[in-house]
C-alpha positions in Angstrom: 62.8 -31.0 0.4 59.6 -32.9 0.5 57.1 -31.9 -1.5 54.2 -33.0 1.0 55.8 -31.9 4.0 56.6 -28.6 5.8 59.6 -26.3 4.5 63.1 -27.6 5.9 64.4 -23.7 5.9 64.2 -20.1 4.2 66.8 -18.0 3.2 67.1 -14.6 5.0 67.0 -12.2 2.1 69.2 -9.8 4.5 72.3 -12.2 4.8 71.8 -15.4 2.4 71.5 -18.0 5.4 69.4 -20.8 5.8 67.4 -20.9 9.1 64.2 -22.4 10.1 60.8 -21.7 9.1 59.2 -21.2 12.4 61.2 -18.0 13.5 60.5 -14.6 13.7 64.4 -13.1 13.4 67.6 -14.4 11.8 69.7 -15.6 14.1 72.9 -14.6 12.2 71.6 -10.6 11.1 68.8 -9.8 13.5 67.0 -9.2 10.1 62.8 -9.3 10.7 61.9 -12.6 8.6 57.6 -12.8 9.4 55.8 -10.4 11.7 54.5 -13.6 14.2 56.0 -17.7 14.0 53.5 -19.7 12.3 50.9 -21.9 13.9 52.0 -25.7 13.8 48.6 -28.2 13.3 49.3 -32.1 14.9 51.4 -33.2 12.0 53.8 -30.1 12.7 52.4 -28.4 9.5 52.2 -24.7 9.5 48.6 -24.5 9.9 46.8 -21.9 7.0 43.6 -20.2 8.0 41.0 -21.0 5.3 40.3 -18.4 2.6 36.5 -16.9 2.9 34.0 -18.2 0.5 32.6 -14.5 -1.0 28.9 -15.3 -1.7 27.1 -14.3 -4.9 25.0 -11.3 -4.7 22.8 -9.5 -7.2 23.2 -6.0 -7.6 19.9 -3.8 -6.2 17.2 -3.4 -9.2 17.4 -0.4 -10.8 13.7 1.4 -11.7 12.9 0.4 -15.2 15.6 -2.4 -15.6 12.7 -5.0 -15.8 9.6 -4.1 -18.1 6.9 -5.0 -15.8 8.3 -5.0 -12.1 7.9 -1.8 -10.2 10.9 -1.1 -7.3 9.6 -0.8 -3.9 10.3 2.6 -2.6 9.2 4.3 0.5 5.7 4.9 0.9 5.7 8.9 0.7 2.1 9.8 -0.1 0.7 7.2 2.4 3.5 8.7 5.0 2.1 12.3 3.9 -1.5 11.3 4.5 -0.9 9.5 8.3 1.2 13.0 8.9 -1.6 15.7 8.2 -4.0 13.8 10.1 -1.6 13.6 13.1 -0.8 16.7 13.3 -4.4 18.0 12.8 -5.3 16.6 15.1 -2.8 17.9 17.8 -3.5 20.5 16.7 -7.1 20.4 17.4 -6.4 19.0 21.1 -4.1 22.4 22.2 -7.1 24.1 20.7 -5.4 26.0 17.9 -8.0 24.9 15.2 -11.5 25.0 14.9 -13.5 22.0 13.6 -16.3 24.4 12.8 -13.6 26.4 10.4 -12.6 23.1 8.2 -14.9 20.3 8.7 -18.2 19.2 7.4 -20.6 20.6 9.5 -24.0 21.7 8.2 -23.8 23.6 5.4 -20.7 24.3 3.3 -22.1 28.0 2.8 -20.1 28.1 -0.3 -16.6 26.9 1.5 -16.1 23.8 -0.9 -12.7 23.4 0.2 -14.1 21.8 3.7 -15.0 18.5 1.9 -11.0 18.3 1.3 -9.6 19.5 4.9 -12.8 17.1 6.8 -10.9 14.2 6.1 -7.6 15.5 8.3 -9.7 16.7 11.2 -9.9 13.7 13.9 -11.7 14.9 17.2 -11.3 11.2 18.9 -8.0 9.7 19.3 -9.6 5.9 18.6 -11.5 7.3 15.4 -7.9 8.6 14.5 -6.3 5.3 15.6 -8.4 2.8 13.3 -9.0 5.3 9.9 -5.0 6.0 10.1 -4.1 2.5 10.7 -6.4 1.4 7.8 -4.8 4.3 5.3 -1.4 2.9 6.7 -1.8 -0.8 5.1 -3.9 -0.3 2.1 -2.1 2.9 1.3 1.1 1.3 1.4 0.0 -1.8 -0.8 -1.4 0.6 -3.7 1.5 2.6 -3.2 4.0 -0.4 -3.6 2.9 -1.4 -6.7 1.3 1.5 -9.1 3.1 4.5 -7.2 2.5 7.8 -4.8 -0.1 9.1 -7.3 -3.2 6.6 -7.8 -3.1 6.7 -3.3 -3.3 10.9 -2.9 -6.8 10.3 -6.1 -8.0 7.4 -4.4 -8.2 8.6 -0.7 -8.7 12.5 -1.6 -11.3 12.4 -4.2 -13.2 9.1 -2.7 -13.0 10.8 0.8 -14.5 14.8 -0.8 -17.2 12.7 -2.6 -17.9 11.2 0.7 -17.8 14.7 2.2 -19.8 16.0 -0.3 -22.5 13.7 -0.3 -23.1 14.1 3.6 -22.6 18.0 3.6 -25.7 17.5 0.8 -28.0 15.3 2.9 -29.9 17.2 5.7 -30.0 13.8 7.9 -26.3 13.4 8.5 -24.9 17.0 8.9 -21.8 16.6 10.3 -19.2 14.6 8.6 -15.2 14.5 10.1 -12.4 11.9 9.7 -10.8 9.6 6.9 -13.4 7.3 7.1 -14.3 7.5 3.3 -10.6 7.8 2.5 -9.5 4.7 4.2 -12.4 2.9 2.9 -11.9 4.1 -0.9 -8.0 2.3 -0.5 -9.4 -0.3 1.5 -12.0 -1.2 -1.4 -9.4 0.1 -4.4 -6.9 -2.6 -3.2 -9.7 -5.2 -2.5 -10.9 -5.8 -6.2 -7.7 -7.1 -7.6 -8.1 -10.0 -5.0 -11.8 -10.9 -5.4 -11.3 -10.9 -8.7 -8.6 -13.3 -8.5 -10.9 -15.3 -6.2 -13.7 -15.2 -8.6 -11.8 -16.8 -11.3 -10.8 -19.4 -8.7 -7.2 -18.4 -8.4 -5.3 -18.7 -4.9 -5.1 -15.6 -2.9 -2.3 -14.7 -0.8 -3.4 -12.0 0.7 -5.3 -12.3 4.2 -8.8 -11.9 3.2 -10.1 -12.3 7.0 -8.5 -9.1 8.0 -9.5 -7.1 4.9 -13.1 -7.7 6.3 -12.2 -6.9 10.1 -10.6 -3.6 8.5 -14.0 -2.9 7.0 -16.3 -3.9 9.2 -14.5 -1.5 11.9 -14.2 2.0 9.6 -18.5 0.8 8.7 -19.0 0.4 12.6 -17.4 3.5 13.4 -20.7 5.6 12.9 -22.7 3.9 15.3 -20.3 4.7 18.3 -18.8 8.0 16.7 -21.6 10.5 15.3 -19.0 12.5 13.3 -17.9 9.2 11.3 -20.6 10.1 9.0 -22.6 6.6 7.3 -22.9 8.6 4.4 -19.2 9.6 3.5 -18.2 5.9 4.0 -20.7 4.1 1.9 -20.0 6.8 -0.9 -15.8 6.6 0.0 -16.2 2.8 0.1 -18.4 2.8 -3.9 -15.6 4.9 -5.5 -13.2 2.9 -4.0 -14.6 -0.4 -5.9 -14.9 1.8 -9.2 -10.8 3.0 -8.7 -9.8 -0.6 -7.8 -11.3 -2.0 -11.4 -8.5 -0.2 -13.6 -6.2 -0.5 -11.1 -6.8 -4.3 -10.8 -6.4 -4.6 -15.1 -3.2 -2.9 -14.4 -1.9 -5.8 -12.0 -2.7 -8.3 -14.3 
């Protein structure tokens, strides 16, 4: 037998004989030998197929394994925030809630807990639109890298302040939406890159439509009365002060 060449026979394990390699049954027992004949390449070799090539893969990070390097999860608390202001305001639209019973409007006549529920309450679909988008991509970067928590302070307590400050002032009355909320994560997330551009470092992140996103929630005022100026100046100055701790954190 050649050691370079095909097998000249096998033996049938059944009966002993010698018969070729390139059948499926002895011919002298019936006995099965292979379950299909080989496939013969041009040098009538029995062709092999080639063994699959299993590619190294890490195993998923585990929370904690690396000091330092936080595991994206899913972004709950920025999920939970979009949510209650979606479904406030359908529920507004089939009339089953009253702006008047958890917005800013006039006095708080000792109802504190309006400056909390105003920032849910969306009366225009396009006010809705451009505060929850906003909440959507600045909520979700805070929340992939220092967690749920420091997203629910920053847009809850920026956007009451805001709340607060324009159910005080007799000029501006009315005060409805996440406008302060979206603009304290907007400016909370925004610090850690100026300050890397202040130092001269490259930025990544896309600076140009960090300003579109703000110029449209400071805009929104000017076509929307109940996007009170007020709230989002004051949402937007608590949102600088959050993003300075939050910003030594990062580096």
């Amino acid at each position: 037998m050649s050691s370079s060449g095909p097998d000249l026979f096998v033996v049938c394990k059944n009966c002993g004989s010698e018969v070729s390699p390139y059948i499926t049954e002895c011919p002298y027992c019936g006995n099965r030998l292979r379950k299909r004949a080989p496939k013969l390449d041009k040098d009538g070799r029995p062709s092999e197929k080639p063994k699959r090539r299993i590619s190294p893969s890490l195993p998923p990070l585990r929370r904690g394994e690396i000091p330092g390097i936080r595991v994206d999860g899913r972004p709950y608390a920025t999920g939970l925030l979009i949510l209650s202001g979606l479904v406030m305001l359908l529920l507004w639209q089939a009339g089953l809630i009253h702006a008047v019973d958890i917005a800013v409007i006039g006095p708080l006549d000792g109802e504190w807990w309006r400056v909390v529920t105003a920032n849910f309450v969306y009366l225009n679909v396009g006010y809705a639109v451009i505060a929850l988008s906003a909440v959507a991509v600045f909520g979700w970067l805070i929340e992939r890298r220092h967690g749920a928590i420091p997203v629910l302070l920053i847009f809850l307590l920026g956007g009451s302040l805001g709340m607060l400050a324009a159910a005080s002032a007799e000029s501006f009355p009315e005060a409805v939406g996440g406008n302060a909320g979206a603009l304290a994560l907007l400016c909370a997330w925004a610090v850690g890159p100026l300050l890397e551009m202040r130092r001269g470092a490259e930025v990544e992140a896309d600076m140009l439509g960090v300003l579109v996103f703000a110029l449209a929630l400071l805009a929104l005022p000017i076509a929307l009365p109940e996007a009170n100026p007020l709230a989002a100046v004051v949402g937007a100055v608590f949102g600088l002060l959050a993003g300075i701790p939050l910003a030594r954190i990062r580096r």
